[in-house]
N, C-alpha and C positions, 0 to 999 in steps of 0.2 A: 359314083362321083357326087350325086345328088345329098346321099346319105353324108359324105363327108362335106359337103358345105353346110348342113342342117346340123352336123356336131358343131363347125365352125363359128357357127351362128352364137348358137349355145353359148359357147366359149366368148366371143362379143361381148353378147348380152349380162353374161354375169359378169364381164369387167367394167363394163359398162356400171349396173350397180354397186360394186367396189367401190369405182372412182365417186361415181355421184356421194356417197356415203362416206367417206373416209378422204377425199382427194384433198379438201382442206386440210391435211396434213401434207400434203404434196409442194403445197401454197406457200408453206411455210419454207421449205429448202428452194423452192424457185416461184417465185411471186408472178413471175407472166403467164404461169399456167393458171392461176384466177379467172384468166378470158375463157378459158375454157368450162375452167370448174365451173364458176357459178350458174354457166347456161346448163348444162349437165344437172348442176344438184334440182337448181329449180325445178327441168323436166319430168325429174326423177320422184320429186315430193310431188305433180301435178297428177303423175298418172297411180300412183299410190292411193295421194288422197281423194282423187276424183272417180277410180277405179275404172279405169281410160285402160283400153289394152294396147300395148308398146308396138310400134309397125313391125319390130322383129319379130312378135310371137306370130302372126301371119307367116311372116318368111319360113320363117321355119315349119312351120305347120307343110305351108305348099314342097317345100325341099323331099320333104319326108314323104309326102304323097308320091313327088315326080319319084323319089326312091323305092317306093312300092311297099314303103312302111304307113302304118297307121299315125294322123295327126293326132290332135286331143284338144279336147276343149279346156277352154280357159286360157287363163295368161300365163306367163313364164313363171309369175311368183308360184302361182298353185301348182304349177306342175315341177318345181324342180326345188326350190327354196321352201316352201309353204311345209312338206315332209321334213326339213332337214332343219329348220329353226324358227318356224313362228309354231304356235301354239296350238294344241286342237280346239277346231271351234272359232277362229280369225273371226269379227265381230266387222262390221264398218268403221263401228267406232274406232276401236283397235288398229282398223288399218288408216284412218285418218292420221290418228297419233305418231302412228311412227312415221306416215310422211310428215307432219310437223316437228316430232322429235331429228330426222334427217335437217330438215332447216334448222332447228337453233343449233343442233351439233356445231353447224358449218358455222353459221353466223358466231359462234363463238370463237372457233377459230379466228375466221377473218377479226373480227374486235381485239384479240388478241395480238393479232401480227399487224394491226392496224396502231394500237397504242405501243408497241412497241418498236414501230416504225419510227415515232412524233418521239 
């Protein structure tokens, strides 16, 4: 059981960064999910660019132990995203950017469905 809440997590966790990264596209076909996005994107660029580890990579870590699997160190990006699309070698700087490249994305959006609201 333990093991399937720790995939569950997983599963969260990466929709989780979807949303934050992409949800300003969500904004545009229904506008009150804004209240949502924007706390999400914010978060999402603070623990990126601050390199703050997410409370869910704990969860998951403890889930996998209570299942009698092995945790891992590090955060969720390095362990599951970090192999599959950022680059070898991820710098600070690097991961600064793309939490600020995550905010202007957004911010563009909203500007967009903002002047096109008026």
């Amino acid at each position: 059981m333990y093991a399937l809440l720790a995939d569950l997590v997983v599963a969260i966790h990466f929709a989780f960064i979807v949303f934050a990264v992409a949800g300003g596209l969500l904004v545009l076909r229904w506008p009150w999910l804004a209240w949502v996005h924007v706390p999400a994107a914010l978060w999402g660029a603070a623990v990126v660019a601050c390199g703050w580890v997410c409370p869910l990579t704990p969860l998951e870590n403890w889930l996998r132990v209570a299942a009698g699997e092995a945790g891992y160190a590090g955060g969720f990006i390095e362990r599951y995203l970090l192999p599959l699309i950022y680059p070898p070698g991820l710098t600070r700087e690097l991961q600064m950017l793309l939490g600020l490249a995550l905010l202007l994305l957004n911010a563009a959006i909203y500007l967009w469905l903002w002047r096109r609201r008026r």
